[in-house]
NUPASE-765413 format. One record per atom (N, C-alpha, C, CB): residue in three letters; x, y, z. Coordinates in steps of 0.02 Angstrom, whole numbers, padded with zeros to 5 digits, always signed. Glycine has a CB too. Example, Ala and Ser with C-alpha at 12.3 -4.5 7.8 and 13.67 -1.06 7.14 Angstrom:
<recs>
ALA+00660-00284+00390;ALA+00615-00225+00390;ALA+00660-00165+00390;ALA+00565-00224+00452;SER+00642-00112+00354;SER+00684-00053+00357;SER+00645+00002+00394;SER+00704-00030+00286;
</recs>
This chain:
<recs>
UNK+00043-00060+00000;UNK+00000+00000+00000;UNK+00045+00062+00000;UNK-00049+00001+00062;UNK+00039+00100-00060;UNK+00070+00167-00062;UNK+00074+00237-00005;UNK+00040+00188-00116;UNK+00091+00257+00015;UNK+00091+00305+00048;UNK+00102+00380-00006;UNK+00143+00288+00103;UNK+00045+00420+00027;UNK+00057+00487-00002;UNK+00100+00537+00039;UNK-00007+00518-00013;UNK+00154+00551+00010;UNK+00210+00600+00045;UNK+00189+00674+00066;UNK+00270+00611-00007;UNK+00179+00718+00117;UNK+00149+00779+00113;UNK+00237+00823+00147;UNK+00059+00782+00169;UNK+00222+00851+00113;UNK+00279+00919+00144;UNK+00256+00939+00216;UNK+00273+01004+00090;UNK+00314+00969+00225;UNK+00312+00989+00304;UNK+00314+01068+00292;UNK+00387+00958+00357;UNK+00302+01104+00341;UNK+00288+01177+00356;UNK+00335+01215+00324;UNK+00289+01195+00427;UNK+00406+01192+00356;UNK+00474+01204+00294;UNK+00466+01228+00255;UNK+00506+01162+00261;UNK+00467+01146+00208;UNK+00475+01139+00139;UNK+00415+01173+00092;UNK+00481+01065+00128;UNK+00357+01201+00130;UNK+00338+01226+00084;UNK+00311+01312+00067;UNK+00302+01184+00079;UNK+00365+01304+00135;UNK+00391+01397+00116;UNK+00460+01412+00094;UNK+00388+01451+00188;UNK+00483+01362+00082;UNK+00544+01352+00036;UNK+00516+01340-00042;UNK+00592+01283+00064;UNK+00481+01310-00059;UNK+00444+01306-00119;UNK+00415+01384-00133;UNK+00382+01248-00110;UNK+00364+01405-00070;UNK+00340+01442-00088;UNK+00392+01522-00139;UNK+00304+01447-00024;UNK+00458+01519-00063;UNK+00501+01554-00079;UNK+00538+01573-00148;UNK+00531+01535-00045;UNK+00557+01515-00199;UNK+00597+01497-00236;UNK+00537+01512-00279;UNK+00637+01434-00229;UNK+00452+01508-00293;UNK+00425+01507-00344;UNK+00415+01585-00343;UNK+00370+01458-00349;UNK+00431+01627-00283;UNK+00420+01681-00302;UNK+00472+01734-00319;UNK+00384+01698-00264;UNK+00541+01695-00311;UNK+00604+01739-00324;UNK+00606+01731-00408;UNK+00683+01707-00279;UNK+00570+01678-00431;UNK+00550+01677-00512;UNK+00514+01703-00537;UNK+00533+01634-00537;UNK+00491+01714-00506;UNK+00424+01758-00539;UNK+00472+01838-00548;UNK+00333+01766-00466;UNK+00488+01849-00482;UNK+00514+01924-00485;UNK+00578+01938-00528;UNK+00531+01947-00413;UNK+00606+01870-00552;UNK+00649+01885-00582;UNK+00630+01907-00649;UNK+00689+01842-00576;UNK+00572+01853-00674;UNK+00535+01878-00747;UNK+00507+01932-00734;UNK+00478+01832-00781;UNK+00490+01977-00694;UNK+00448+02040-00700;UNK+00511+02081-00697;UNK+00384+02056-00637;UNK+00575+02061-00679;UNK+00626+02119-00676;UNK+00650+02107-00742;UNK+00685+02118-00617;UNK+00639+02062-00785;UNK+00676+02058-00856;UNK+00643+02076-00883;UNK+00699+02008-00888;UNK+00565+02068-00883;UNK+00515+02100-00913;UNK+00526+02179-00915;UNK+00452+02080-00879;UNK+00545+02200-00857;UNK+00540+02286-00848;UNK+00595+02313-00887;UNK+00550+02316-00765;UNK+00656+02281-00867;UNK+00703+02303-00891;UNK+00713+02303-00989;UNK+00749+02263-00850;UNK+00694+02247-01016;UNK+00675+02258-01097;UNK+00623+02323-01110;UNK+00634+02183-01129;UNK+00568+02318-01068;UNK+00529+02389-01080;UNK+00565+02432-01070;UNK+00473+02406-01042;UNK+00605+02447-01033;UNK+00644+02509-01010;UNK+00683+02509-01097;UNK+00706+02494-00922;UNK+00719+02476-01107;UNK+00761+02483-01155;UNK+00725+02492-01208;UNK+00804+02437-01162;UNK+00659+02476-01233;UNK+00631+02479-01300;UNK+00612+02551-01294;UNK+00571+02425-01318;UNK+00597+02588-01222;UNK+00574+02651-01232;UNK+00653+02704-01235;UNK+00513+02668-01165;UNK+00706+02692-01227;UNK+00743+02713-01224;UNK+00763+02755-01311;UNK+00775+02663-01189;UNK+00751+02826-01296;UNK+00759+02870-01358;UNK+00834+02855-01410;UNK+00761+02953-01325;UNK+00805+02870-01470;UNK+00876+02852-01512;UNK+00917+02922-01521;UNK+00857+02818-01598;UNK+00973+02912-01492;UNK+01013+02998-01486;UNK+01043+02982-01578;UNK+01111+03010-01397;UNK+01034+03027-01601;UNK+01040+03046-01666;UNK+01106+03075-01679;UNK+00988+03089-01683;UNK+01156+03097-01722;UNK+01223+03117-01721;UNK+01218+03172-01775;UNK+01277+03057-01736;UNK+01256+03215-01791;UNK+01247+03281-01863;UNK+01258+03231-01910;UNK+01313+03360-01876;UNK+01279+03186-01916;UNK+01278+03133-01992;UNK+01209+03127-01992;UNK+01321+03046-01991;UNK+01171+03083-01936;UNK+01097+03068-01956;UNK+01070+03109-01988;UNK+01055+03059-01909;UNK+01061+03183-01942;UNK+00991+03207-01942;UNK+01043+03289-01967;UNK+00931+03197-01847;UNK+01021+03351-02010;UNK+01015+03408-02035;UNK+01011+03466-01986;UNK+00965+03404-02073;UNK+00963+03450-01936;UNK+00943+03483-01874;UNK+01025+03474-01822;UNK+00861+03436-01838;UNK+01045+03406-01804;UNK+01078+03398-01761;UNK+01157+03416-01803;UNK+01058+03329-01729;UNK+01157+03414-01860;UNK+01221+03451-01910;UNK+01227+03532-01884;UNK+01194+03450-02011;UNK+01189+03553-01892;UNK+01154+03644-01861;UNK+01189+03660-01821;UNK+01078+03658-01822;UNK+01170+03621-01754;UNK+01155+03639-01698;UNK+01235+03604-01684;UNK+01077+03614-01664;UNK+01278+03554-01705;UNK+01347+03527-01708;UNK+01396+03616-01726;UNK+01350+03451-01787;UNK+01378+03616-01793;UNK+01408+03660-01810;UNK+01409+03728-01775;UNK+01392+03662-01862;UNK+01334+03767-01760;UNK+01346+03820-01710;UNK+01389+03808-01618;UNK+01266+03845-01702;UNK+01376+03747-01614;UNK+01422+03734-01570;UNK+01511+03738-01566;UNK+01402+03680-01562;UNK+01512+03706-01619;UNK+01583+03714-01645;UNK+01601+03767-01661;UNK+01598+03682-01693;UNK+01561+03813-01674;UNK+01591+03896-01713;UNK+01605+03946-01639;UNK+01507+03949-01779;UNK+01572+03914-01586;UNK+01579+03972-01533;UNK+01620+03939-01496;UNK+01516+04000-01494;UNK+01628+03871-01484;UNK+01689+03848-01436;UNK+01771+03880-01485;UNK+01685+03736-01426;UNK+01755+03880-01572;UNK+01815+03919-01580;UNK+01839+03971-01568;UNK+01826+03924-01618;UNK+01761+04013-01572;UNK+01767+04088-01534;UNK+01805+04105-01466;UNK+01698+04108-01518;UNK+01784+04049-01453;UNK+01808+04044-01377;UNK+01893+04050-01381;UNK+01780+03962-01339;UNK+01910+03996-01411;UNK+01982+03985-01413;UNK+02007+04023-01427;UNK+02008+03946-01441;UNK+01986+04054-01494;UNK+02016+04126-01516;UNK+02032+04174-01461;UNK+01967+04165-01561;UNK+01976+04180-01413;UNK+01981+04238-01361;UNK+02028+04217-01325;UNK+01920+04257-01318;UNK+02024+04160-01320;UNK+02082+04135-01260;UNK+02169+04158-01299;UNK+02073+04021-01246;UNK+02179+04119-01321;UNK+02248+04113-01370;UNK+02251+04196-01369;UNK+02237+04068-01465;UNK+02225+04247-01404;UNK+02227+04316-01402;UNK+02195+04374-01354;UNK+02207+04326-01453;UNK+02179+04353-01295;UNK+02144+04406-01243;UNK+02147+04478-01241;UNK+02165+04395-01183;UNK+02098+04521-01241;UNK+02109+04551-01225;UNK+02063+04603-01195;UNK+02140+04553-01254;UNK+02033+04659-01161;UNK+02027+04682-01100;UNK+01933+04677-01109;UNK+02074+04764-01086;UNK+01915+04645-01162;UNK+01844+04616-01183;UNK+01838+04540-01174;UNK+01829+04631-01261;UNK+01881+04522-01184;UNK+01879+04440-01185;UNK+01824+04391-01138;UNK+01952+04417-01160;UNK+01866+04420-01072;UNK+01829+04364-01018;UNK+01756+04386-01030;UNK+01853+04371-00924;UNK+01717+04445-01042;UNK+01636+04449-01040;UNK+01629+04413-01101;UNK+01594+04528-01039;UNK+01666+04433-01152;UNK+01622+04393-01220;UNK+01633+04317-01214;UNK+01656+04416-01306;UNK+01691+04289-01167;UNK+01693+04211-01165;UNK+01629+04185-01131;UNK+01758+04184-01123;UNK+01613+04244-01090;UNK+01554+04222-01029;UNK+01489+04200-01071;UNK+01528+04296-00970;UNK+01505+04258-01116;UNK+01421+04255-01155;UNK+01416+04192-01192;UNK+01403+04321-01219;UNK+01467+04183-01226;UNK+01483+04153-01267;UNK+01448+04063-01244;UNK+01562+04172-01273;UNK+01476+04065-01182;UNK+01472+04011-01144;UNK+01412+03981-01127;UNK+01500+04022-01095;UNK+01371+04041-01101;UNK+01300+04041-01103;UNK+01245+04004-01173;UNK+01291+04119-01098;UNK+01301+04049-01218;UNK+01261+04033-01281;UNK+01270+03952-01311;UNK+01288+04088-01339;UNK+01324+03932-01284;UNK+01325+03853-01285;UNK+01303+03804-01252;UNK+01368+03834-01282;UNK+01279+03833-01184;UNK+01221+03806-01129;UNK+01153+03808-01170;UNK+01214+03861-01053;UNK+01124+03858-01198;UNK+01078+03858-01232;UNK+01077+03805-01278;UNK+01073+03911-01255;UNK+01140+03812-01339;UNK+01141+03755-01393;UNK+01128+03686-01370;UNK+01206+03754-01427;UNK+01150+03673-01299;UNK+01158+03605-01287;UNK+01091+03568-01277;UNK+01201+03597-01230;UNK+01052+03635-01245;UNK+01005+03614-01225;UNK+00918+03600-01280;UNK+01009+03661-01169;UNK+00963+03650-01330;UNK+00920+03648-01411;UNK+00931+03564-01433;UNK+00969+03714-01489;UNK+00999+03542-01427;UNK+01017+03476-01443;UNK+00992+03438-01409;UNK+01075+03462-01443;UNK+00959+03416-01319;UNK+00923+03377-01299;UNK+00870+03363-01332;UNK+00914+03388-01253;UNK+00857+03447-01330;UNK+00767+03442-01361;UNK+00757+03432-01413;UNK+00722+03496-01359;UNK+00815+03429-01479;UNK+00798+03378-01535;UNK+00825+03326-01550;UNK+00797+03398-01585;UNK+00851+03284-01493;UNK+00854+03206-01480;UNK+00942+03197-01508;UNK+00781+03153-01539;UNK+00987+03278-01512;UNK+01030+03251-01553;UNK+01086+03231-01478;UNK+01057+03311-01625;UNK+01131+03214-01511;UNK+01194+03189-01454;UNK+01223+03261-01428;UNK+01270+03135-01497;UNK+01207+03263-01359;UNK+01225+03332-01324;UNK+01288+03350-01308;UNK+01196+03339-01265;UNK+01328+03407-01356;UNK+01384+03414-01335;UNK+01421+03390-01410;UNK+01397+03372-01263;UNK+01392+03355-01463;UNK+01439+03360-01521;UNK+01443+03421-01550;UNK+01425+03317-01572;UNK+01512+03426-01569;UNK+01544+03487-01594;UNK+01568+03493-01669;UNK+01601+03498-01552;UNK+01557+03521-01717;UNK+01574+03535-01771;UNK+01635+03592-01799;UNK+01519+03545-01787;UNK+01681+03605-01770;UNK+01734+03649-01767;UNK+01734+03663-01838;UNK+01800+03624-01736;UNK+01759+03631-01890;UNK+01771+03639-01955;UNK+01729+03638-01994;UNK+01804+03606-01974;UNK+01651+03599-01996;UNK+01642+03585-02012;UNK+01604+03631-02080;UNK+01638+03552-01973;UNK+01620+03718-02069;UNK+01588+03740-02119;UNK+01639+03751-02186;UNK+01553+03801-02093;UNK+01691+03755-02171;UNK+01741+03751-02218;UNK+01755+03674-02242;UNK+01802+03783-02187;UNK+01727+03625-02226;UNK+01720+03530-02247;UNK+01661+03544-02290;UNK+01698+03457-02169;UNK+01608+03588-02278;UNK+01541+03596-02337;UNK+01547+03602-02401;UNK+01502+03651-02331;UNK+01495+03548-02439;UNK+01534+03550-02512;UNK+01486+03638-02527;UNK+01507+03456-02587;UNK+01522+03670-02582;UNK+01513+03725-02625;UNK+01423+03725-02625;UNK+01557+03710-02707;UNK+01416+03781-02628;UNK+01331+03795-02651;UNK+01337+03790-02739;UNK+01295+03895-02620;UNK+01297+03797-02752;UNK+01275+03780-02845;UNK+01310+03838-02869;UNK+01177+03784-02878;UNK+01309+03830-02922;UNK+01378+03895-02970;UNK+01353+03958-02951;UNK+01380+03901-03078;UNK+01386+03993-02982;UNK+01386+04080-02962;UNK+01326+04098-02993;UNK+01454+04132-02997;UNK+01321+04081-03042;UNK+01275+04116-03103;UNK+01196+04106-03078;UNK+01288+04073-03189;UNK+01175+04032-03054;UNK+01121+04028-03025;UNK+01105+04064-02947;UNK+01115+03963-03027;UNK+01159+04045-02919;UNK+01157+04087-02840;UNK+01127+04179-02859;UNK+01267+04091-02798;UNK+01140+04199-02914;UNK+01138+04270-02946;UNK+01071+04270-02955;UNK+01180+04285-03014;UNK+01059+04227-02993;UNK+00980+04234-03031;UNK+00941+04214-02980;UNK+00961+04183-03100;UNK+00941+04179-02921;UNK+00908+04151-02896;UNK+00897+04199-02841;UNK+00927+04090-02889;UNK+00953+04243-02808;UNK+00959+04295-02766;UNK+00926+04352-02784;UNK+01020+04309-02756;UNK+00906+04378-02876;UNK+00916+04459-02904;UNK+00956+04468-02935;UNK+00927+04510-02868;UNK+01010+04435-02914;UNK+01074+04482-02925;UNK+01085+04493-02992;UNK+01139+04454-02898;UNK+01053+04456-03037;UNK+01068+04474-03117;UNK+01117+04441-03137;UNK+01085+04545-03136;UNK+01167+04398-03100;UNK+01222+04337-03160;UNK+01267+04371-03140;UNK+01219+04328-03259;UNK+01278+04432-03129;UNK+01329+04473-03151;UNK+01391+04511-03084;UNK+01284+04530-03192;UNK+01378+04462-03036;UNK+01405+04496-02957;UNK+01472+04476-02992;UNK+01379+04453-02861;UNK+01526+04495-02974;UNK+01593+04501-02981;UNK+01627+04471-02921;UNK+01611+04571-02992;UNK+01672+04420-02932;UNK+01722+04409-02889;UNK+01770+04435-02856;UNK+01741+04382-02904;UNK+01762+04424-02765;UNK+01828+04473-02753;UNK+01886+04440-02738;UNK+01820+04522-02695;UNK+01944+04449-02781;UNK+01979+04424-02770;UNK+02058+04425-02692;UNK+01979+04431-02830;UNK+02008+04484-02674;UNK+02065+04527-02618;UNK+02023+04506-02551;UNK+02073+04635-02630;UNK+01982+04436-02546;UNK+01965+04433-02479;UNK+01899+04460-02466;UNK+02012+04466-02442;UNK+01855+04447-02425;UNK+01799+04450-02397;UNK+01766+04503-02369;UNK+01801+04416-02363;UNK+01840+04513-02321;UNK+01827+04596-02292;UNK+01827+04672-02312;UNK+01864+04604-02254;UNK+01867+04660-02388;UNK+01872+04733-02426;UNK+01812+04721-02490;UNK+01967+04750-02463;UNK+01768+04659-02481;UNK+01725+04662-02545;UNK+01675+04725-02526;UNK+01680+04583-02561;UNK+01667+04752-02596;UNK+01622+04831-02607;UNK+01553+04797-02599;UNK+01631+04881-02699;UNK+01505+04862-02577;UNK+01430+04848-02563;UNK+01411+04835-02633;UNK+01383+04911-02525;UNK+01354+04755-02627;UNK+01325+04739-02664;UNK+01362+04676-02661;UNK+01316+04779-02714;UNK+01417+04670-02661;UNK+01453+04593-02670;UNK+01460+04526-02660;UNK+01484+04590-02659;UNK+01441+04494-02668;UNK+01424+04411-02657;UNK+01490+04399-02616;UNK+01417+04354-02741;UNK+01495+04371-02526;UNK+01532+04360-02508;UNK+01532+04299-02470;UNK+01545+04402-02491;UNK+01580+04276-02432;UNK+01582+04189-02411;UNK+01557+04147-02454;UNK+01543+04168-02349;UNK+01563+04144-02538;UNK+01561+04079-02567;UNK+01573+04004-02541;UNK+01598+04086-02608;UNK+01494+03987-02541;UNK+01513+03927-02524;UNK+01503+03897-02436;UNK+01585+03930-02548;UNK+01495+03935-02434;UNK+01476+03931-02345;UNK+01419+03908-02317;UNK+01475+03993-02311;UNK+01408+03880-02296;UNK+01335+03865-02246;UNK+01319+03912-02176;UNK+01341+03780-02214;UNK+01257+03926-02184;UNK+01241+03957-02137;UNK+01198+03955-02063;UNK+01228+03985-02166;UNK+01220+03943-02000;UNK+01167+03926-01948;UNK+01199+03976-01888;UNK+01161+03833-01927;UNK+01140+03958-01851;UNK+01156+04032-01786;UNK+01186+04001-01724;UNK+01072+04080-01750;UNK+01215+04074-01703;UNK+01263+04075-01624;UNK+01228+04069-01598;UNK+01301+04126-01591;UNK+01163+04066-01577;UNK+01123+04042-01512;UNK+01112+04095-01479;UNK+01156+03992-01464;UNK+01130+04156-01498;UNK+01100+04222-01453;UNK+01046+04254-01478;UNK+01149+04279-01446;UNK+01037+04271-01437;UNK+00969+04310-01414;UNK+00990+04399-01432;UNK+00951+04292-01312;UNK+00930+04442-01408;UNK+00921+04481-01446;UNK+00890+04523-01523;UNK+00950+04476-01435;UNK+00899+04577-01539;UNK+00866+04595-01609;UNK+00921+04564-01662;UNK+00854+04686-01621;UNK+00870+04542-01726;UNK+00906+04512-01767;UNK+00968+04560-01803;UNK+00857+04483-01812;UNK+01037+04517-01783;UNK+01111+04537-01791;UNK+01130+04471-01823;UNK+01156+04557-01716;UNK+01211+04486-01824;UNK+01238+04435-01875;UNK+01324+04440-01824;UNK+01234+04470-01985;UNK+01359+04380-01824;UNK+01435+04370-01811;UNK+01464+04358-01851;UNK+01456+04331-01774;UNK+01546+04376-01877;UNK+01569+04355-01902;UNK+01670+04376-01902;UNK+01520+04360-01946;UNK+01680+04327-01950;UNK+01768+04350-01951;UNK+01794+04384-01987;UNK+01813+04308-01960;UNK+01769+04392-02032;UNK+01798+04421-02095;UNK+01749+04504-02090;UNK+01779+04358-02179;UNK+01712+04512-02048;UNK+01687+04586-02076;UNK+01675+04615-01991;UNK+01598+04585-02140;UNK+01701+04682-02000;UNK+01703+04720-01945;UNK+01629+04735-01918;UNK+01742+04780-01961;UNK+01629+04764-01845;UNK+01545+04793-01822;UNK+01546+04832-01874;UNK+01524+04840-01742;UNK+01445+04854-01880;UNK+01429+04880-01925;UNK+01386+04879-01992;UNK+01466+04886-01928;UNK+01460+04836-02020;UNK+01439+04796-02088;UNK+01362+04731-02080;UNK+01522+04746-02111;UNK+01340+04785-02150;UNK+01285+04751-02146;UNK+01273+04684-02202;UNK+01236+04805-02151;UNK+01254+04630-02203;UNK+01250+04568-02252;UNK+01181+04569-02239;UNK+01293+04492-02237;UNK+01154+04543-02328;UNK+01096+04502-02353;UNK+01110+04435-02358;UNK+01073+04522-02415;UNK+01058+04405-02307;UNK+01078+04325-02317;UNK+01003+04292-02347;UNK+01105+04281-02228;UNK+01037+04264-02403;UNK+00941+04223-02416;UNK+00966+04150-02436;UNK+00876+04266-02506;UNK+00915+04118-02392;UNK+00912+04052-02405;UNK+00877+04014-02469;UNK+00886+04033-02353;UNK+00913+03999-02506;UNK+00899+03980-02585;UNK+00853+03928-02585;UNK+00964+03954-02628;UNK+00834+03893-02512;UNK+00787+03835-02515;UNK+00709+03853-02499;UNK+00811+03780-02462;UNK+00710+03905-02488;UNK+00646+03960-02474;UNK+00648+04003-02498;UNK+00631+03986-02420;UNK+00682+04025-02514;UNK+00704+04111-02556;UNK+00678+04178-02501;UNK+00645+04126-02654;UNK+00696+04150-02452;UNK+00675+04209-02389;UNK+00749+04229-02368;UNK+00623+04171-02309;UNK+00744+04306-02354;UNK+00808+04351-02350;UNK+00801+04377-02300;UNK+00823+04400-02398;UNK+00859+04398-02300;UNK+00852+04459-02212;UNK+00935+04468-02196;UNK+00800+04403-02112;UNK+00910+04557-02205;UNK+00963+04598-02215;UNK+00994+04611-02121;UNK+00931+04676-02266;UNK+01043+04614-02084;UNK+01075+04610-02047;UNK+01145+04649-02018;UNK+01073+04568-02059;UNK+01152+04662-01977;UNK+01209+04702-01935;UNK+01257+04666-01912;UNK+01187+04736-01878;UNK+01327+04682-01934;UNK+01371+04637-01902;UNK+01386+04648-01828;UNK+01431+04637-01938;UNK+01381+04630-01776;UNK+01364+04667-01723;UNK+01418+04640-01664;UNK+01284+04658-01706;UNK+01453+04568-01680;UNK+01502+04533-01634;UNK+01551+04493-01670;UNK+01468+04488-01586;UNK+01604+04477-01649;UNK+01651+04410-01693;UNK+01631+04356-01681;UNK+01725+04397-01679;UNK+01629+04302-01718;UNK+01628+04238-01717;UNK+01697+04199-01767;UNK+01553+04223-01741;UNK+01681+04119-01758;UNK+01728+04096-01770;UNK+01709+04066-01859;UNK+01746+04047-01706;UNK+01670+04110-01892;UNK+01637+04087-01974;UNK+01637+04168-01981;UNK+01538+04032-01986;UNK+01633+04137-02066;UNK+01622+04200-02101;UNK+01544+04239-02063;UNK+01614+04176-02194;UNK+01501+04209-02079;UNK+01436+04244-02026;UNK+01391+04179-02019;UNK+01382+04320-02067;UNK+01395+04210-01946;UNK+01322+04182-01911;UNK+01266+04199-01880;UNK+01328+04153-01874;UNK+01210+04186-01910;UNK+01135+04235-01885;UNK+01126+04218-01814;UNK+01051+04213-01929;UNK+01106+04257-01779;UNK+01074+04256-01705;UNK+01006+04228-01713;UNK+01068+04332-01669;UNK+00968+04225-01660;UNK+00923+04168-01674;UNK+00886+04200-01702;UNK+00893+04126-01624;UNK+00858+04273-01666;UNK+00796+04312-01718;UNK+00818+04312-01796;UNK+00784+04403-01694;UNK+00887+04342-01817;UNK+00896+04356-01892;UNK+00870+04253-01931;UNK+01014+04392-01906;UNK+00896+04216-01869;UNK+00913+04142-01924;UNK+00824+04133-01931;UNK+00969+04047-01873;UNK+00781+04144-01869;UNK+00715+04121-01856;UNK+00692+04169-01942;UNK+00672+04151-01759;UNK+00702+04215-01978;UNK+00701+04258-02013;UNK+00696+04229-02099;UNK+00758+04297-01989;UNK+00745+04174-02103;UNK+00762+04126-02151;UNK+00743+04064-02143;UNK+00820+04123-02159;UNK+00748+04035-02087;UNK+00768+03958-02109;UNK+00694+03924-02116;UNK+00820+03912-02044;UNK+00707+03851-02107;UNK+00650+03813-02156;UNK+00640+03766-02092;UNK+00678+03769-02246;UNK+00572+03781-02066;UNK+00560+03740-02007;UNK+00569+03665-02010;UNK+00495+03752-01986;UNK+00602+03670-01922;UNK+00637+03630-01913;UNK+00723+03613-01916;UNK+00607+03606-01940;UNK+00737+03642-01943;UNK+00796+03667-01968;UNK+00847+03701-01960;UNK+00790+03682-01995;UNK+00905+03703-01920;UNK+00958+03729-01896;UNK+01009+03743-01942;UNK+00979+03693-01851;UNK+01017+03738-01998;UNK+01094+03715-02048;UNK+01047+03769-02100;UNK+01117+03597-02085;UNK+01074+03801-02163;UNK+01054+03822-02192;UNK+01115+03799-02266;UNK+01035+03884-02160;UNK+01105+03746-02301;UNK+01182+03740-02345;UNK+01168+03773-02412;UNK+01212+03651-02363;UNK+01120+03795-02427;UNK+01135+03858-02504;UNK+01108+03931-02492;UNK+01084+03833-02585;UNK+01153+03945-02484;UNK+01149+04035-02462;UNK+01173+04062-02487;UNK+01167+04067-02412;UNK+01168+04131-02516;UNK+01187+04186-02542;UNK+01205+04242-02483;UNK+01132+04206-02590;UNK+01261+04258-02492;UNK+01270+04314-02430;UNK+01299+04377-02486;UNK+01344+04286-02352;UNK+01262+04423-02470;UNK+01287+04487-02480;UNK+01316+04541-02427;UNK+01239+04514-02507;UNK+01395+04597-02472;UNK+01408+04614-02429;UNK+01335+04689-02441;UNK+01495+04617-02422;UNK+01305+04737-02401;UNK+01247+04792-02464;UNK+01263+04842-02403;UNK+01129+04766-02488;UNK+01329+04854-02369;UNK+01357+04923-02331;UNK+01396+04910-02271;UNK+01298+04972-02307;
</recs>
């Protein structure tokens, strides 16, 4: 005659124990794959146009920066301050469009291939075909003159009325910048240095660009006083 075996008090809070450290282990693997499927895809300036932008204005003011550093002088430390600020801002433009926070584009506007030939940039601007090349540099081109061939255009991240930065042209000087992918313009004050031929502040860039959009790569810049 068989006997039926019954567990003792123990053994079956040892059972009980062990069926529930399994369980919790599948609800912690369970959580943890959810965690990861919701986990955002950080995007790089190769991916995404927006996060190229926002790379590159980064990179143009940490050069600014350097510049000030390497050459100081009795302006420096406030414009590094601002400067600094204005890259707190960028970084934080880069969370909020999913790109990788903190990539930097130093070179990257002089690595930009060429905008479309002269002749269309002309016709497409007004200009009539007929703008003339300067061959003596950027900063002595006469009003009216097609200048920074070839350049792409996106903003320093400052604030304020729409102004413009740049290296090659003193305060003052004023540039027409129109974006050839909208054909929207907006004439501008050179008003601070940066580390590019020019870069719009956010009101002048908000002025041109094509929503969504940080990078501007076919532009016409005029020098018009």
């Amino acid at each position: 005659m068989s006997r039926r075996r019954t567990l003792g008090p123990k053994k079956k809070l040892a059972l009980l124990l062990s069926a529930a450290t399994v369980a919790g282990g599948g609800a912690f693997v369970m959580a943890t794959t959810s965690n990861a499927a919701q986990t955002p895809t950080v995007k790089s300036a190769a991916d995404s146009t927006v996060c190229q932008g926002l790379a590159t204005a980064l990179g143009n003011n940490q050069k600014f920066i350097e510049g000030q550093r390497a050459a100081p002088d009795a302006q420096s430390e406030a414009r590094i301050a601002n400067r600094e600020a204005v890259i707190e801002e960028i970084k934080r433009k880069q969370e909020a469009s999913g790109c990788a926070v903190g990539e930097s584009a130093q070179g990257s506007q002089a690595g930009q291939p060429a905008a479309p030939s002269q002749p269309a940039q002309d016709e497409q601007a007004g200009g009539g075909g007929d703008a003339a090349q300067n061959p003596g540099g950027d900063g002595a081109a006469a009003a009216g003159e097609q200048v920074c061939n070839g350049s792409t255009v996106t903003l320093s991240g400052e604030a304020g009325a729409p102004a413009a930065s740049s290296n090659q042209f003193p305060a003052g000087t004023k540039l027409k910048v129109t974006n050839l992918d909208n054909n929207k313009s907006t004439t501008v004050e050179v008003t601070s240095v940066s580390g590019s031929c020019v870069l719009l502040n956010d009101a002048a860039f908000e002025q041109v660009r094509e929503p969504g959009k940080f990078l501007i790569r076919r532009a016409v810049i005029e020098k018009v006083g």
